[in-house]
C-alpha positions in Angstrom: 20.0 6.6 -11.3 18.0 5.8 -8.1 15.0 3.2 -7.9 12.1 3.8 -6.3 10.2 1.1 -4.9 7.1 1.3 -7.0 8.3 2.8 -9.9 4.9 2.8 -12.1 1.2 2.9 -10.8 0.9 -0.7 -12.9 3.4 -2.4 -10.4 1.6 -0.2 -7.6 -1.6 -1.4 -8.3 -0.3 -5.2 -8.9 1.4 -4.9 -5.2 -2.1 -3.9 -4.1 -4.0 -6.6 -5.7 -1.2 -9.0 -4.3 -2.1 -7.5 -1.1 -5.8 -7.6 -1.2 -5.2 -11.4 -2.1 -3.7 -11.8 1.5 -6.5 -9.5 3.3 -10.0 -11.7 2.1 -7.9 -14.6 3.9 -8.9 -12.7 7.1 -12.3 -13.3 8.6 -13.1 -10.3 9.6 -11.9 -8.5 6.3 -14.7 -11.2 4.5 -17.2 -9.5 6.8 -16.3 -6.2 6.0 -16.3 -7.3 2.1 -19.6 -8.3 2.6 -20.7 -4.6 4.2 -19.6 -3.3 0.9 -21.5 -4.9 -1.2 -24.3 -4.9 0.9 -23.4 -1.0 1.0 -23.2 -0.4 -2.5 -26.4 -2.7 -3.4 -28.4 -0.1 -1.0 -26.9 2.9 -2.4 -27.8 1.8 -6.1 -31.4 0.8 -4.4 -31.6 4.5 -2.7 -28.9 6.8 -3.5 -28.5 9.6 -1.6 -26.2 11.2 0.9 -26.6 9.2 3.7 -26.1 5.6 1.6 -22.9 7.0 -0.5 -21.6 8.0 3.0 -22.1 4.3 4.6 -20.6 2.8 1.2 -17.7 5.2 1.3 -17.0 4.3 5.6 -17.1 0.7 4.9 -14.6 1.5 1.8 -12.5 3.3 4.7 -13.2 0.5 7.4 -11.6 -2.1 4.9 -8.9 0.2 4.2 -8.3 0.5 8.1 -8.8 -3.2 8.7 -6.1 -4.1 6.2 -3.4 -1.6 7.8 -4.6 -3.7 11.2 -3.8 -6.9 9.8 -0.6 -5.7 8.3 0.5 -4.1 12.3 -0.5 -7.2 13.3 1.6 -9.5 11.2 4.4 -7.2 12.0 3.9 -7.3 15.7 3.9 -11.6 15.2 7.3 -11.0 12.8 8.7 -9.1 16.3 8.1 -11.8 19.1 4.9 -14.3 19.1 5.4 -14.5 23.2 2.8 -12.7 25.0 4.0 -8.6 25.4 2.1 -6.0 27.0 3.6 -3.3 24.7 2.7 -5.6 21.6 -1.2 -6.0 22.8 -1.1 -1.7 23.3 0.3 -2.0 19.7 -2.7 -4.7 18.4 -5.5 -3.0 20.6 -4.9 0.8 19.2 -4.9 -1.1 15.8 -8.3 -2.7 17.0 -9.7 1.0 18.0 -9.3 2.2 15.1 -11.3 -0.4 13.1 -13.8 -0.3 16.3 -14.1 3.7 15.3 -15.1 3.5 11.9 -17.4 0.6 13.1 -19.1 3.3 15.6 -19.3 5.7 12.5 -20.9 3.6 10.2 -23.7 2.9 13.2 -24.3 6.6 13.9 -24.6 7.1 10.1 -27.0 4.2 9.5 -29.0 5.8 12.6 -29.2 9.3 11.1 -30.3 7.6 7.8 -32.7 5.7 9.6 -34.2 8.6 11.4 -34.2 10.6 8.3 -36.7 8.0 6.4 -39.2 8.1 9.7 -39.1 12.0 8.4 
């Protein structure tokens, strides 16, 4: 019989804790931790569409930011000299944390806007 690599959600969910250990070593994932508490302290404070949404991008702009660190390491695994094909590889990595970035901004705006209203 064949193996899979995670053959129960306990030794799923044990690789992802083991990899969450690895991703609050990263400074910018540490800021991003902070967002979601920050995000879920206002949401509790004022819940409504608009905070569950900023909670929930700053869920998915921790979620991104780990896939970006894990490119990364793979990129420094391939060669560690400077390559232009490996910083194309680490800046669309970079875009798409500085997307979900953007989001959360035009979210927080609209929220903003909506309690001038």
């Amino acid at each position: 019989m064949k193996k899979f690599k995670n053959q129960s959600i306990f030794i799923a969910a044990k690789n992802g804790i083991n990899g969450f250990s690895v991703l609050i070593n990263d400074y910018s994932a540490r800021r991003e931790i902070i967002l979601i508490f920050v995000s879920a302290i206002i949401f509790l404070l004022n819940t409504n569409t608009y905070t569950l949404i900023i909670f929930i991008l700053a869920l998915v702009l921790l979620s991104i930011e780990s896939l970006n660190s894990a490119i990364e390491r793979i990129c420094d695994l391939i060669s560690i000299k400077k390559n232009s094909e490996i910083k194309k590889i680490k800046d669309l990595g970079a875009t798409a944390v500085f997307i979900i970035i953007c989001s959360i901004i035009f979210v927080v705006i609209g929220y903003l806007f909506s309690l001038l209203n």
